[in-house]
DSSP file (Angstrom, degrees, kcal/mol; ACC not computed):
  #  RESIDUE AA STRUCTURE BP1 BP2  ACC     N-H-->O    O-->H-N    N-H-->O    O-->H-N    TCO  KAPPA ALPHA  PHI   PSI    X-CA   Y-CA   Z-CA
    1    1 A X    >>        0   0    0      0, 0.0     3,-0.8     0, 0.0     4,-0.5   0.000 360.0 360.0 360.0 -29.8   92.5   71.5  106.8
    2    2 A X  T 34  +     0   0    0      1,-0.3     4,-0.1     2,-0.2     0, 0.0   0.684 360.0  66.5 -85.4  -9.4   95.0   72.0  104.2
    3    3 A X  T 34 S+     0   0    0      2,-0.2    -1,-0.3     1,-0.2     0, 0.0   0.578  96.8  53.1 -84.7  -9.6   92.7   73.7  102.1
    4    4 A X  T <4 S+     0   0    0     -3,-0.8    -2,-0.2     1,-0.2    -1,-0.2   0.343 104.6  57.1 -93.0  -5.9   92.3   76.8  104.6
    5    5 A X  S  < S+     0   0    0     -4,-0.5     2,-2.1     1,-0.0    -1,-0.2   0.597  90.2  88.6 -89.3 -11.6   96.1   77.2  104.6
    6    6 A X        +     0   0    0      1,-0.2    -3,-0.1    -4,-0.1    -1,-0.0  -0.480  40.9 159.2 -99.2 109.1   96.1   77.7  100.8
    7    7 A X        -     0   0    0     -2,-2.1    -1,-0.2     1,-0.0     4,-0.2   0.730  41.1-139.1-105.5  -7.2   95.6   81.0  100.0
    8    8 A X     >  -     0   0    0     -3,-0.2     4,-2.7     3,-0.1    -1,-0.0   0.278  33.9 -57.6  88.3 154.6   97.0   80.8   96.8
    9    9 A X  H >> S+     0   0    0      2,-0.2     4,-1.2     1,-0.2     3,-1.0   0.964 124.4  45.8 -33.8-100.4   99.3   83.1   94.9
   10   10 A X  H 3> S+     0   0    0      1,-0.3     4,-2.9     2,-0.2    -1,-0.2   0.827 106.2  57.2 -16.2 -52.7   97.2   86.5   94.9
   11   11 A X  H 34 S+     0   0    0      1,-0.2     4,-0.4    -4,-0.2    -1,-0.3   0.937 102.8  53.2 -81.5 -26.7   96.3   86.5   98.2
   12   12 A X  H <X S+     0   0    0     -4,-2.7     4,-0.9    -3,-1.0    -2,-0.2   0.517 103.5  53.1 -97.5  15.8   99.6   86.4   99.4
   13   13 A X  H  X S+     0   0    0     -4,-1.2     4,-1.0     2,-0.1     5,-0.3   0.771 114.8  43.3 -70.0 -44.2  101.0   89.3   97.6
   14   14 A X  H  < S+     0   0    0     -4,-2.9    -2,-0.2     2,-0.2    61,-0.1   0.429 102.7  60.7 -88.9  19.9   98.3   91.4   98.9
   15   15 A X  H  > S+     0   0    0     -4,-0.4     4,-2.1     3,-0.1    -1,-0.2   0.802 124.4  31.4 -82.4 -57.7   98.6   89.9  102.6
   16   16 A X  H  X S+     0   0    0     -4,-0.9     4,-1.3     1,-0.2    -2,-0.2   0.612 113.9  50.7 -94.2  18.6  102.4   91.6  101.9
   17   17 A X  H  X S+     0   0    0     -4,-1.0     4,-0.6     2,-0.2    -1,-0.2   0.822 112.2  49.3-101.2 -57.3  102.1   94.0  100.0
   18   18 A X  H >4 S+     0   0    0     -5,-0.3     3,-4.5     1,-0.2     4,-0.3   0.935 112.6  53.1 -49.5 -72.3   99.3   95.3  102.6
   19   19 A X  H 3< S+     0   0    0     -4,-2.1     3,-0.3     1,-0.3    -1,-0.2   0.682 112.5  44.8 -52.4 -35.1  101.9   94.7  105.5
   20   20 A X  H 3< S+     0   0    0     -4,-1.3    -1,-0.3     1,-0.2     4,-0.2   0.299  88.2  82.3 -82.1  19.0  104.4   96.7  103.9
   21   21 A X  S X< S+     0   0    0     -3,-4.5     3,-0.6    -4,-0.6     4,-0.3   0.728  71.4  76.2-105.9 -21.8  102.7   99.6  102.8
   22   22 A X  G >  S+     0   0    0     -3,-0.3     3,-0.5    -4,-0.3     4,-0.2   0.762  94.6  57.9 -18.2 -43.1  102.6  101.9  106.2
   23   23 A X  G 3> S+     0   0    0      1,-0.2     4,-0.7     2,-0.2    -1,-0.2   0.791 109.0  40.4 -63.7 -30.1  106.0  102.6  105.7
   24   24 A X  G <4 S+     0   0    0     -3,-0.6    -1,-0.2     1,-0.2    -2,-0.2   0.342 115.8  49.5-123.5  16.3  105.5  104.1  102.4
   25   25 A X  T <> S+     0   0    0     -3,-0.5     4,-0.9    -4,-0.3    -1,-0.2   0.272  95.9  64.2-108.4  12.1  102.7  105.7  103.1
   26   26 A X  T  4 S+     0   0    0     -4,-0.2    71,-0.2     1,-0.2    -2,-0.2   0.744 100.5  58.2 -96.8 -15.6  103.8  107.2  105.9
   27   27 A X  T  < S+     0   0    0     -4,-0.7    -1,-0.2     1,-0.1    -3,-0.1   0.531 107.9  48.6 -64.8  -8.0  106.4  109.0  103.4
   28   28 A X  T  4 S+     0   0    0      2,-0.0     2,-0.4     0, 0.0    -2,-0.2   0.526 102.4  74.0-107.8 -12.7  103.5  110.3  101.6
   29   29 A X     <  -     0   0    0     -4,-0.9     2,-0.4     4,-0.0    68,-0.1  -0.749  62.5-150.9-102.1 157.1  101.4  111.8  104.7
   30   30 A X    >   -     0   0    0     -2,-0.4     3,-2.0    68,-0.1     8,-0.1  -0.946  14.5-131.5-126.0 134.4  102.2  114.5  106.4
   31   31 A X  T 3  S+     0   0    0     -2,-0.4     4,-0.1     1,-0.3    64,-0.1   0.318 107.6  64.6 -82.6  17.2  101.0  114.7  110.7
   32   32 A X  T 3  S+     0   0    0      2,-0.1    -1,-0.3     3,-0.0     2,-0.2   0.438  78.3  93.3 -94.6  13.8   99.7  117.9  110.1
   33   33 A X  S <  S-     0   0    0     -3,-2.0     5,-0.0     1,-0.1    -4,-0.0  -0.547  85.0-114.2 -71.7 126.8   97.3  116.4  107.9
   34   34 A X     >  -     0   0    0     -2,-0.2     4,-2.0     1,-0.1     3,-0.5  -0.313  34.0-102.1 -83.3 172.7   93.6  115.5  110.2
   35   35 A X  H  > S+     0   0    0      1,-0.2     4,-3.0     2,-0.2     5,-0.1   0.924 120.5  60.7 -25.7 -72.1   92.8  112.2  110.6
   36   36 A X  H  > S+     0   0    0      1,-0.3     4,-1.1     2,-0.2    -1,-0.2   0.726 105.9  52.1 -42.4 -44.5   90.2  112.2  108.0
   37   37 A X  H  > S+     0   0    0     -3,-0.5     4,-1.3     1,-0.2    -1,-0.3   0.807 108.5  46.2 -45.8 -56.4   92.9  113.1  105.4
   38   38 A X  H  X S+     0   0    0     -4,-2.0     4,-1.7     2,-0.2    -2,-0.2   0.683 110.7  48.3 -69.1 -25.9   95.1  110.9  106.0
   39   39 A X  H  X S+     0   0    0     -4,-3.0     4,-1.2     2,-0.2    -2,-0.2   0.907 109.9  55.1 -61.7 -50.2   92.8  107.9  106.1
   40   40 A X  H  X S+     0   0    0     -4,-1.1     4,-2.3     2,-0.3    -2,-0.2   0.798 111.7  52.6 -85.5 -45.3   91.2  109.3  102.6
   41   41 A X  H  X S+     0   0    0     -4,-1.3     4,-1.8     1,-0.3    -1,-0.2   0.937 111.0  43.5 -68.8 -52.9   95.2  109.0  101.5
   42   42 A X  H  X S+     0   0    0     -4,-1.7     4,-1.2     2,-0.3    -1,-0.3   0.761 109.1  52.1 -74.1 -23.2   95.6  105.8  102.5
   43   43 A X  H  < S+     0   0    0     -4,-1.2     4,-0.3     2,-0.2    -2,-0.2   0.835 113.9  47.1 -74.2 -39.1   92.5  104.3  101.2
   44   44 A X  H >X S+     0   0    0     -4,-2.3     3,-4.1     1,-0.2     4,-0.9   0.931 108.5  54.8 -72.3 -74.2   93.3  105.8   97.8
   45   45 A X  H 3X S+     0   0    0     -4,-1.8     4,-2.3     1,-0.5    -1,-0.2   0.524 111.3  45.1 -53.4 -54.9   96.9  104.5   97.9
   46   46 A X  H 3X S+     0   0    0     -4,-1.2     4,-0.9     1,-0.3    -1,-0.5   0.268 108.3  55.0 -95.6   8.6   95.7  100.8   98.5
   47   47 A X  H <> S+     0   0    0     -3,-4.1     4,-2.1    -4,-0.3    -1,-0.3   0.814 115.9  39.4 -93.1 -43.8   93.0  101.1   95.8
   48   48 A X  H >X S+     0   0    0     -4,-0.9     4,-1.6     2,-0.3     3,-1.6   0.992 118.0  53.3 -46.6 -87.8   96.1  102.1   93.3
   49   49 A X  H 3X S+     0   0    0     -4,-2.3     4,-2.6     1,-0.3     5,-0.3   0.801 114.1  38.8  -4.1 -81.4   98.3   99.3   95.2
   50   50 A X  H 3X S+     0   0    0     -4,-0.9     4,-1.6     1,-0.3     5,-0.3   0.895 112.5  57.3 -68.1 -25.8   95.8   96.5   94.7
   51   51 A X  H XX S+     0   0    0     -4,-2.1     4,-2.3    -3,-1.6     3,-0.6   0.988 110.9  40.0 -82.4 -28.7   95.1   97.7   91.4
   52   52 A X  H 3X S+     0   0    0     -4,-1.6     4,-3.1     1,-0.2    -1,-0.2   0.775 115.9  57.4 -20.5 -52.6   98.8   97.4   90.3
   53   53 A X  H 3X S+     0   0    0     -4,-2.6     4,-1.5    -5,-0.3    -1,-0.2   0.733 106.1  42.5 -53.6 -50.0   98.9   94.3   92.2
   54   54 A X  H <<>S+     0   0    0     -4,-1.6     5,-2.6    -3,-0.6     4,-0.2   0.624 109.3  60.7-108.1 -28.8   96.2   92.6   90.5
   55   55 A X  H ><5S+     0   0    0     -4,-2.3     3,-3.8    -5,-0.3     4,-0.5   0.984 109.0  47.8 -62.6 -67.6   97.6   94.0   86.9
   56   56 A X  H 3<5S+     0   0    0     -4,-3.1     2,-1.2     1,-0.3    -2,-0.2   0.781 105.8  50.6 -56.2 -82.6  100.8   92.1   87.6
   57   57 A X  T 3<5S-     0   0    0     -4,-1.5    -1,-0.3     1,-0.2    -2,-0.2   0.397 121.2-109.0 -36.8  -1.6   99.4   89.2   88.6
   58   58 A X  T < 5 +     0   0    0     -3,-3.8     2,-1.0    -2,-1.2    -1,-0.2   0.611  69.6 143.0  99.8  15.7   97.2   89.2   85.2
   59   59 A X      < +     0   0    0     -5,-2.6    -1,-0.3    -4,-0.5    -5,-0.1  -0.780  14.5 161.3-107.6 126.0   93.7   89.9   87.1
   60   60 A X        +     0   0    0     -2,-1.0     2,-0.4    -3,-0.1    -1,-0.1   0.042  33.8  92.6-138.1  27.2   91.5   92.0   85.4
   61   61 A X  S >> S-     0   0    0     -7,-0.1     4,-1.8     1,-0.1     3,-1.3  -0.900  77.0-113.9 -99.9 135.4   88.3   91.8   86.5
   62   62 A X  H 3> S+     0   0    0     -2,-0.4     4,-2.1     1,-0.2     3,-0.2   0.706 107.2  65.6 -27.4 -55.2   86.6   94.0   89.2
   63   63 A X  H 3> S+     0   0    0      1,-0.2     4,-3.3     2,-0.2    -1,-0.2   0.769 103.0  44.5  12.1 -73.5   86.2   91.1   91.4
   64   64 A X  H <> S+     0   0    0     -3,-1.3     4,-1.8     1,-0.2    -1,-0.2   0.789 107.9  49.4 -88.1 -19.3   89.4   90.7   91.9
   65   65 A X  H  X S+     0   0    0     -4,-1.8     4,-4.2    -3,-0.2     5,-0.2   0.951 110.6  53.6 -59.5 -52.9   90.6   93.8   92.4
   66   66 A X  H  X S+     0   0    0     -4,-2.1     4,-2.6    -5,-0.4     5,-0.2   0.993 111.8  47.3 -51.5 -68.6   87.9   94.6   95.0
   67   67 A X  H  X S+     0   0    0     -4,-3.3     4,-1.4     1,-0.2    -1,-0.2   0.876 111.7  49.9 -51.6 -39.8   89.0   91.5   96.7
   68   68 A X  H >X S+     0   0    0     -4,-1.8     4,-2.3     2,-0.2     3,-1.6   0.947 106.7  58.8  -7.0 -81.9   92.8   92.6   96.4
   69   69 A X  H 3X S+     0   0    0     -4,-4.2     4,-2.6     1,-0.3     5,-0.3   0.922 104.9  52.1 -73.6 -56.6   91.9   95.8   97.8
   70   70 A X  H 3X S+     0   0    0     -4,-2.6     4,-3.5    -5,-0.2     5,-0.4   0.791 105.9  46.0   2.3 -80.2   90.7   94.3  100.7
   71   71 A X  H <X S+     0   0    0     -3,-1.6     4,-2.1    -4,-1.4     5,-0.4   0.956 109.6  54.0 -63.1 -64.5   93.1   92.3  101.6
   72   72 A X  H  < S+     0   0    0     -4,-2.3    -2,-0.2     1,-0.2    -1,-0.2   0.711 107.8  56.1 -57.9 -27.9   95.6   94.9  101.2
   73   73 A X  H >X S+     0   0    0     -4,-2.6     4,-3.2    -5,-0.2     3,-0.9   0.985 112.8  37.9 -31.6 -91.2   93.3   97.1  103.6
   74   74 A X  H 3X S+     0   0    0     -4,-3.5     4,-2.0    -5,-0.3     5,-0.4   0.949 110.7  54.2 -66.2 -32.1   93.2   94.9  106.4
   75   75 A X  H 3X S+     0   0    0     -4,-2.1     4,-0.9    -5,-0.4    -1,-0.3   0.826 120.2  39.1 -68.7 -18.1   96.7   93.6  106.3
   76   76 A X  H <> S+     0   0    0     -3,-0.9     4,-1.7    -5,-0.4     3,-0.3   0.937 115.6  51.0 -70.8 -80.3   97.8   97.7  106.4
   77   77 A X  H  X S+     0   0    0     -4,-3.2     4,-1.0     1,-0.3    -2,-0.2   0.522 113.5  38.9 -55.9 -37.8   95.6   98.3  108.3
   78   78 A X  H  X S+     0   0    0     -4,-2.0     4,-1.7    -5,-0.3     3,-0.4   0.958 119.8  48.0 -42.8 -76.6   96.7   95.2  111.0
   79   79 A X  H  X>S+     0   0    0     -4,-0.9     4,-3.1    -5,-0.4     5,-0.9   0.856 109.7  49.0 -64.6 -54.2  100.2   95.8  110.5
   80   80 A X  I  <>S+     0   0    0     -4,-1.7     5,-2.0     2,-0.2     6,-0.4   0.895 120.1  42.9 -39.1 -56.8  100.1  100.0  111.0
   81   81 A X  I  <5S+     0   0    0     -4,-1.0     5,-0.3    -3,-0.4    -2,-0.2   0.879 122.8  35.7 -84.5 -49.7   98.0   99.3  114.2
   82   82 A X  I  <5S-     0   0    0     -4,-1.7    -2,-0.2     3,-0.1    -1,-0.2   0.778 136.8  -4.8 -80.4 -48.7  100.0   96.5  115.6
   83   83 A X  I  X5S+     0   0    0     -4,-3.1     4,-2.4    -5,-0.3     6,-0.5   0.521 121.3  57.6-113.4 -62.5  103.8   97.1  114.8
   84   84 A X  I  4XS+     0   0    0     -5,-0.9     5,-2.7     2,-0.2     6,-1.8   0.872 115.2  37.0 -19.8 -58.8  104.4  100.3  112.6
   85   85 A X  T >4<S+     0   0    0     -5,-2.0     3,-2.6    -6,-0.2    -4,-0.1   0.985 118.7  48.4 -76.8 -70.1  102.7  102.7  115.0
   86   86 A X  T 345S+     0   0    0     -6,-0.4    -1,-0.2     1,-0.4    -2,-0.2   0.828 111.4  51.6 -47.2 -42.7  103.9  101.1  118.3
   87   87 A X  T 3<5S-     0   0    0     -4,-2.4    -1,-0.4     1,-0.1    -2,-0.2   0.702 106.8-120.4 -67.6 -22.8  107.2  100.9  117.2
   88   88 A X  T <>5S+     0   0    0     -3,-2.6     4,-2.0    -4,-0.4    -3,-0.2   0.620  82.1 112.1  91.9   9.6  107.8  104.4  116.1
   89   89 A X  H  ><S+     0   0    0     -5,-2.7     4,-1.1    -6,-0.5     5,-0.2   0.975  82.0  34.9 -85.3 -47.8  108.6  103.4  112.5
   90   90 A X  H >> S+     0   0    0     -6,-1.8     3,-4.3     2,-0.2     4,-3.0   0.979 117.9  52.2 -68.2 -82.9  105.5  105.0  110.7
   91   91 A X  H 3> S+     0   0    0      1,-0.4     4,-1.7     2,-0.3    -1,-0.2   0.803 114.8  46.5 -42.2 -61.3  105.3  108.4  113.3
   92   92 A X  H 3X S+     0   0    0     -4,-2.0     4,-1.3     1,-0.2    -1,-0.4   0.783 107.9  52.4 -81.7   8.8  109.4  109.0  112.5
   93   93 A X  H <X S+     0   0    0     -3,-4.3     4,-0.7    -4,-1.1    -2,-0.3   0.804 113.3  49.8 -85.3 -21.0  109.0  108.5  108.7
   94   94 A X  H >X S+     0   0    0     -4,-3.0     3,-1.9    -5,-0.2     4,-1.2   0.949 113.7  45.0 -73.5 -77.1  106.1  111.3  109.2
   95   95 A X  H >< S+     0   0    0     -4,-1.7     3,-0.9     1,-0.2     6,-0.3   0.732 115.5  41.5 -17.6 -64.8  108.2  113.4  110.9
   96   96 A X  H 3< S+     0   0    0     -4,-1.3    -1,-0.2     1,-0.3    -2,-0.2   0.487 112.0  50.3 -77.1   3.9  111.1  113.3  109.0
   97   97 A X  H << S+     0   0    0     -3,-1.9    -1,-0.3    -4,-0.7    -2,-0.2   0.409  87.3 111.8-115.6   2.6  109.7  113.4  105.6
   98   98 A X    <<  -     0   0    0     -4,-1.2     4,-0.1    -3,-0.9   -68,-0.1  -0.355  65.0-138.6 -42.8 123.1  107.4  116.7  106.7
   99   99 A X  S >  S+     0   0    0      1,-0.2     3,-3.2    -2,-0.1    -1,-0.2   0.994 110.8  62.9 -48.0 -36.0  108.4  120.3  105.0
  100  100 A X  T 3  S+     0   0    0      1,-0.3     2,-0.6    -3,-0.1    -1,-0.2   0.906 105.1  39.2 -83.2 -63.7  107.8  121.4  108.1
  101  101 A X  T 3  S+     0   0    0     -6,-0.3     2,-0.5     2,-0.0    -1,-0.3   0.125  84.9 122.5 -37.7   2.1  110.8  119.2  109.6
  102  102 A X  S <  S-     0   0    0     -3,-3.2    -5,-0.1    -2,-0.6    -6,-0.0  -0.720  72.7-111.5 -95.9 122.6  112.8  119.8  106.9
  103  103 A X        -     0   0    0     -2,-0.5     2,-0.7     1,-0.1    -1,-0.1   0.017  37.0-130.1 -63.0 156.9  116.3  121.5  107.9
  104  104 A X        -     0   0    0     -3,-0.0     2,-0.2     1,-0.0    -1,-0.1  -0.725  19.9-126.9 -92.4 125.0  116.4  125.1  106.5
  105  105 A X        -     0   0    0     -2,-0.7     2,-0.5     1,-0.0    -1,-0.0  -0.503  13.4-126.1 -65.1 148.7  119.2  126.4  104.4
  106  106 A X        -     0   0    0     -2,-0.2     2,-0.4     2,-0.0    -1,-0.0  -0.962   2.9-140.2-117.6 137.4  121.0  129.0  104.7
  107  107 A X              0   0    0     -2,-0.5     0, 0.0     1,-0.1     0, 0.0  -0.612 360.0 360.0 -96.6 135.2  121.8  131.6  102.4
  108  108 A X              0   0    0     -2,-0.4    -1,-0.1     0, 0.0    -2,-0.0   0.316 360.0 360.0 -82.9 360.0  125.4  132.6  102.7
């Protein structure tokens, strides 16, 4: 039993890493963006993520990245679906980091 709680080093950076990465991709998407776009954004983000991830921790085989990327996937993906979203957190940091939303200056 105590060996299925040990997830070891790796896997729990990208367990947070994944769980905290809505937020900060939800500064990088924009909601007028389709689905598809945004999905496409977020899959590339967490292949960058895990591979970062997996340089600092000193892994540098495919393997482990892939596995990485994973992780960091479903744990986003989990977290977004399950608290981010529901909460409003993700939906106003897309709002408020839209141009579109952005106050307009005025020239004096």
């Amino acid at each position: 039993m105590n060996e299925f709680l040990n997830l070891g080093t790796p896997a729990l950076w990208a367990l947070a890493v994944g769980f905290f990465s809505p937020p900060v991709i939800s500064t990088i998407q924009q909601s007028r963006w389709s689905e598809r776009t945004q999905s496409l954004v977020a899959f590339g983000f967490y292949l960058v993520v895990a591979a970062v991830t997996a340089y600092v921790l000193g892994l540098f085989n495919a393997g482990d990245i892939f596995r990485l990327a994973l992780l960091i996937f479903l744990a986003a993906g989990t977290s977004y679906k399950t608290l981010w979203k529901p909460t409003g957190v993700s939906p106003a940091i897309e709002r408020v980091t839209s141009p579109n939303n952005a106050p307009e200056h005025r020239a004096e």
